[in-house]
C-alpha positions in Angstrom: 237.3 -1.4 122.0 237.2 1.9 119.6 239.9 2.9 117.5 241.1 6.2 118.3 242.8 9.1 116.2 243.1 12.8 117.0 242.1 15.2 114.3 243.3 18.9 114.3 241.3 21.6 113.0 241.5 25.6 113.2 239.3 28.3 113.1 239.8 31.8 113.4 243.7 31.1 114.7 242.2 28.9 117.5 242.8 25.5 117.2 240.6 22.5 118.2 241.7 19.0 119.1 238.9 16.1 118.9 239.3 12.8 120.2 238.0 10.6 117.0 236.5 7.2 118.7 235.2 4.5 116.2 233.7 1.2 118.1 231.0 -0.9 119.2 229.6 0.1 121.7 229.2 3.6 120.2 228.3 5.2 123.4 232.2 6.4 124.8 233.3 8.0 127.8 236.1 10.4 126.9 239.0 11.4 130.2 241.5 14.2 130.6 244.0 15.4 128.1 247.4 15.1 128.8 250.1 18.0 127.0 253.4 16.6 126.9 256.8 18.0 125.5 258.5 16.3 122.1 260.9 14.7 124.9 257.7 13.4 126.6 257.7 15.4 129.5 254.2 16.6 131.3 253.4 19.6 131.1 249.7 19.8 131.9 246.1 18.0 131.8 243.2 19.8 129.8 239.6 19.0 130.0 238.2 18.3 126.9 234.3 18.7 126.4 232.0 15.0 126.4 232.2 14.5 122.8 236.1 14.4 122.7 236.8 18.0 122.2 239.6 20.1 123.1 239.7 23.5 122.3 243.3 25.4 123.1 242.8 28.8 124.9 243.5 32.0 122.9 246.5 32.5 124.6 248.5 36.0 123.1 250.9 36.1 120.9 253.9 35.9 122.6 253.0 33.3 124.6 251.0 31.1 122.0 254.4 28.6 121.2 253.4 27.4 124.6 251.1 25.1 123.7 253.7 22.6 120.8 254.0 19.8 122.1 252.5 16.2 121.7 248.7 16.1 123.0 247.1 13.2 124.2 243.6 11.4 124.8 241.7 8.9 126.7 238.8 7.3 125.6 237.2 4.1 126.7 233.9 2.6 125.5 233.4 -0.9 128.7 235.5 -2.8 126.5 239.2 -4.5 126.8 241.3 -4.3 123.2 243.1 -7.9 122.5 245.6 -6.7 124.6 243.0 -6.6 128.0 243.4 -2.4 128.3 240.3 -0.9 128.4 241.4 2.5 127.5 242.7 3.3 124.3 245.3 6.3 123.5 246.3 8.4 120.5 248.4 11.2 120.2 249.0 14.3 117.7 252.2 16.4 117.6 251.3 20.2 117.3 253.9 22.3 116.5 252.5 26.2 115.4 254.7 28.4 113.3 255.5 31.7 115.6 258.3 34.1 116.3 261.3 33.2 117.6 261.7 33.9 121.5 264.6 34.1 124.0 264.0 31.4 126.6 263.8 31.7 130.2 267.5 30.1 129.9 268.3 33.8 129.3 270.0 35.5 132.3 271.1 39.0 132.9 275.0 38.4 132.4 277.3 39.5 134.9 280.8 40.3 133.2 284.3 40.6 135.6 286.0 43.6 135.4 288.8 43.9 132.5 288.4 40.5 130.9 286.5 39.6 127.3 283.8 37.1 127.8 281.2 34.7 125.9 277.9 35.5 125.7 275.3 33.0 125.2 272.1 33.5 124.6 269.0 30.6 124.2 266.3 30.6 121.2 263.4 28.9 120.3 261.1 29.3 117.2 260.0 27.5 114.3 260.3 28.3 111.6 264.3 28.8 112.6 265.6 32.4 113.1 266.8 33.8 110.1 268.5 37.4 111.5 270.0 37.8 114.9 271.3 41.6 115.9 273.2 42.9 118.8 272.7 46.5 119.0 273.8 49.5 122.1 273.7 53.0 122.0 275.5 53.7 119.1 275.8 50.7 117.3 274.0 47.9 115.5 275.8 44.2 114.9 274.1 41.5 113.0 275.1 37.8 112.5 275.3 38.2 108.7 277.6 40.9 108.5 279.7 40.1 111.4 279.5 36.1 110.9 283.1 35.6 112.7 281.6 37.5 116.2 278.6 34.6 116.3 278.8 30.7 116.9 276.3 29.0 116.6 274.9 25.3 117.3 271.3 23.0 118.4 271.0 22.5 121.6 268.6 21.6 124.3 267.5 24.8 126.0 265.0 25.0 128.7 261.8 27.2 129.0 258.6 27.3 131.0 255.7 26.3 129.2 252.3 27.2 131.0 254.2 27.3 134.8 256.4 24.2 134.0 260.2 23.9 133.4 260.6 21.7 130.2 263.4 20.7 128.0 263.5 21.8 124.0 265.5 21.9 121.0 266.7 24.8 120.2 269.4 27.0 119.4 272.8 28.2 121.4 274.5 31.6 120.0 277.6 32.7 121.6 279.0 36.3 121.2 282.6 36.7 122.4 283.6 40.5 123.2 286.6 42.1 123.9 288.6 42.6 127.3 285.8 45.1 128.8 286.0 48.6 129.3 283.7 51.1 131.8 282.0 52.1 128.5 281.1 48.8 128.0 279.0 48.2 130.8 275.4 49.7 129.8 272.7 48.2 128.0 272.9 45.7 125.4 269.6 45.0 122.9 268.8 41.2 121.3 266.7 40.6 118.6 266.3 37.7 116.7 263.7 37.6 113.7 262.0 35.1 111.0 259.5 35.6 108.5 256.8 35.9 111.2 258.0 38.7 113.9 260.4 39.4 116.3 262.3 38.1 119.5 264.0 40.6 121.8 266.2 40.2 124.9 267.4 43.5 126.6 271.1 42.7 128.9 272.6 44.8 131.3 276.2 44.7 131.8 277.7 44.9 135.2 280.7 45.3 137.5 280.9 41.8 138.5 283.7 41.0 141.8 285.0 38.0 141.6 284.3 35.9 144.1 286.8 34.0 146.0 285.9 31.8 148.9 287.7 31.5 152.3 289.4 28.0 152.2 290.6 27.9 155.5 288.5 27.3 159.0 291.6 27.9 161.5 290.8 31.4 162.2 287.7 32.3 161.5 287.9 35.9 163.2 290.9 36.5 161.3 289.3 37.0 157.8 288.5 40.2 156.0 285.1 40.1 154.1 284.0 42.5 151.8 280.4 42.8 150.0 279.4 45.3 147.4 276.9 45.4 145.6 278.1 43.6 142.9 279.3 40.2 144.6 280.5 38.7 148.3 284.4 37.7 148.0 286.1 36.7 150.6 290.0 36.3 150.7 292.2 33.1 150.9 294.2 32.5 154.1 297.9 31.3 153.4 300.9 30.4 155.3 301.1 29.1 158.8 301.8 32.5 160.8 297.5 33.3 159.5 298.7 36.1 157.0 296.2 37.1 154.8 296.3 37.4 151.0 294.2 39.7 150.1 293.1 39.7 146.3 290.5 42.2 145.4 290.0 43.3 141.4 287.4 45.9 142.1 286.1 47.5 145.3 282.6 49.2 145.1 282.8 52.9 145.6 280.6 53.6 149.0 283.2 50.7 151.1 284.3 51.8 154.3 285.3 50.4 157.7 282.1 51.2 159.6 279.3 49.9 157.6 277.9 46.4 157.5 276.5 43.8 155.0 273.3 42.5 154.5 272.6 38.7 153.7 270.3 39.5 151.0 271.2 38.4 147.4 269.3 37.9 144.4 271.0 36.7 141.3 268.8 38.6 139.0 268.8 41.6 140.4 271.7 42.0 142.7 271.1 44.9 145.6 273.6 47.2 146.8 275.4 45.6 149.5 278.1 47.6 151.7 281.0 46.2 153.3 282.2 44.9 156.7 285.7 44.3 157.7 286.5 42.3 160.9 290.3 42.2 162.6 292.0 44.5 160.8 295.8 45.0 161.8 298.0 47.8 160.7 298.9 46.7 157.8 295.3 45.3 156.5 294.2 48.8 156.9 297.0 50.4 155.0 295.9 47.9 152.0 292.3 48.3 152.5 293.1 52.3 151.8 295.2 51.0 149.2 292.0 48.8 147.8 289.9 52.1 148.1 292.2 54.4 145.6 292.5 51.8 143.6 288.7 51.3 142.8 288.3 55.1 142.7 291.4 55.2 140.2 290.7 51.9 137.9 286.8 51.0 138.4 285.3 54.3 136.9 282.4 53.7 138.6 280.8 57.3 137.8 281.0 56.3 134.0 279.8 53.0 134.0 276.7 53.8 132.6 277.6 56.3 129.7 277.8 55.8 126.2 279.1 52.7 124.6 282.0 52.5 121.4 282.1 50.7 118.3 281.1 47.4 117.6 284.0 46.4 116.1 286.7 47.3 119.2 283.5 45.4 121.6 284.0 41.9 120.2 286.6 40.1 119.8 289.0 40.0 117.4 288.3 36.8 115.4 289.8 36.1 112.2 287.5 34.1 109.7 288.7 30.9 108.9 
C-alpha cells in the first residue's frame, strides 16, 4: 500500500493541492477530494486531475477564505495496508491569510421602540481584526477609542462556505446603545480591518412592535389583531368576563379600521403590512383612536429616517472598569 502526504504549492495566488503516493505498485488510482471544516464538517468533493492534482478555483477576493479548511485525498494502488484498507488517506489544513468578513450570522437588527439594546455582530478573518468602527451620518466610533462601548469574546459563528452552512471560530462583538430615539433609526456602517483589507456590514435600524402572542383560545372572535409593517402583535386576553388588555408600544402610521393584513412576512426584509381589527365594542374603538394619536404623537414616524446625533449620547453609558 503507498504512503500518502499532501503537498501544497502556489503559483500566481492560485494554490495547488497534490496527492503525493509512494508504493509498490507504482501505478495508483487517485478518487475524489473531500473539503472539510477545522470541526470536520463536509463541505464539498473536488475532482482532482489522474496524477493526484487539485487545483482550487480562482475564486475573488472576497470570497477566497471560502476554501480553509482541512482537504482530503484518496488514493489506492490494489493493495491492503497491515491494517486490510485498501485506500489510504492524508490530509492538509489550509488556512489563507485574508480580510476579515462579517458572516452570514449577520442580521439586519430590528430594535423596539424606546429601549437601549446589544448589538452583536459575527467576524471571521485571519490574521485577527485589528480595528473595528461603527460609523452613521455624522459620526465615526472605533473600538480603540471607545473601548468601554465594545465587548468582545471567541466564539463559534456560522457562515456559508461554497453553498453550505458550517461552523467556525471566530469572533462575537457586542455594541450596547442607549434607550433609542427616532434619530436613531437610520443607517448604521461596520467595518472591521487588518493588515490585509477591509470588512464592511451596512445595518438598518427599525421600528420594531413588539410582539405579544394571544394566550387564550376561548374566544377566538373576540381578539383585536393588528399588523404593521413592522411586526404582528396580538393582545393578551384576561379575566373571566373576555375583557381585553390591550398593550400596544407603537402603532404604524397608515392603521385604520377598514384595511386588512396580508400573511406575507420576511424576516430580512419586512413588507408593509396594514392592520385588521375584528369585534370591536365601544370602548375598543375609543382606545384604538387612542392607539392612533398616540403613534402620531410618540412614534415620529415622518423623522425616522433623518439625521442621526452623537456617538457618545448613542451608546450606552459604560463606565470603564
Amino acid at each position: 500500500a503507498p504512503d500518502v502526504k499532501i503537498i501544497t504549492t502556489t503559483s500566481n495566488g492560485r494554490v495547488n493541492l497534490r496527492c503525493n503516493a509512494n508504493g509498490y505498485p507504482k501505478i495508483c488510482r487517485y478518487l475524489v477530494w473531500e473539503h472539510k471544516t477545522l470541526f470536520v464538517e463536509h463541505i464539498r468533493y473536488l475532482k482532482g486531475d489522474s496524477f493526484g492534482n487539485l487545483y482550487l478555483s480562482e475564486n475573488s477576493s472576497d470570497i477566497k477564505y471560502q476554501d480553509n479548511g482541512i482537504y482530503v485525498c484518496k488514493v489506492e494502488n490494489g493493495i491492503v495496508n497491515s491494517i486490510g484498507n485498501l485506500v489510504q488517506m492524508a490530509s492538509k489544513q489550509l488556512n489563507t491569510d485574508e480580510a476579515p468578513v462579517f458572516v452570514s450570522d449577520n442580521k439586519k437588527v430590528w430594535f423596539l421602540w424606546k429601549v437601549n439594546y446589544s448589538c452583536y455582530l459575527y467576524i471571521y478573518g485571519h490574521p485577527k481584526y485589528q480595528t473595528l468602527c461603527c460609523s452613521s451620518q455624522n459620526w465615526t466610533m472605533c473600538q480603540d477609542s471607545h473601548p468601554y462601548a465594545f465587548e468582545e469574546k471567541v466564539t463559534l459563528v456560522r457562515d456559508t462556505f461554497h453553498g453550505v452552512v458550517v461552523l467556525l471560530q471566530g469572533y462575537q462583538v457586542s455594541l450596547q446603545t442607549a434607550i433609542l430615539q427616532p434619530v436613531d433609526f437610520t443607517l448604521y456602517i461596520f467595518e472591521v480591518r487588518n493588515v490585509l483589507g477591509t470588512g464592511k456590514l451596512i445595518v438598518q435600524l427599525e421600528h420594531l412592535i413588539k410582539r405579544m402572542k394571544n394566550q387564550s383560545n376561548k374566544n377566538k372572535d373576540n381578539v383585536v389583531k393588528v399588523e404593521s409593517q413592522y411586526e404582528e402583535i396580538q393582545v393578551e386576553e384576561e379575566g373571566t368576563n373576555d375583557v381585553l388588555r390591550r398593550s400596544i408600544e407603537c402603532l404604524a402610521p397608515e392603521l385604520n379600521e377598514g384595511s386588512s393584513f396580508s400573511d406575507d412576512h420576511d424576516d430580512n426584509n419586512l413588507v408593509r403590512r396594514s392592520a385588521s381589527v375584528h369585534s370591536l365594542d365601544k370602548r375598543g374603538e375609543t382606545q384604538y383612536r387612542s392607539y392612533e394619536k398616540f403613534q402620531e404623537e410618540l412614534c415620529f414616524s415622518d423623522h425616522a429616517y433623518t439625521e442621526g446625533r452623537l456617538s457618545d449620547t448613542f451608546v450606552k453609558d459604560i463606565m470603564e472598569g
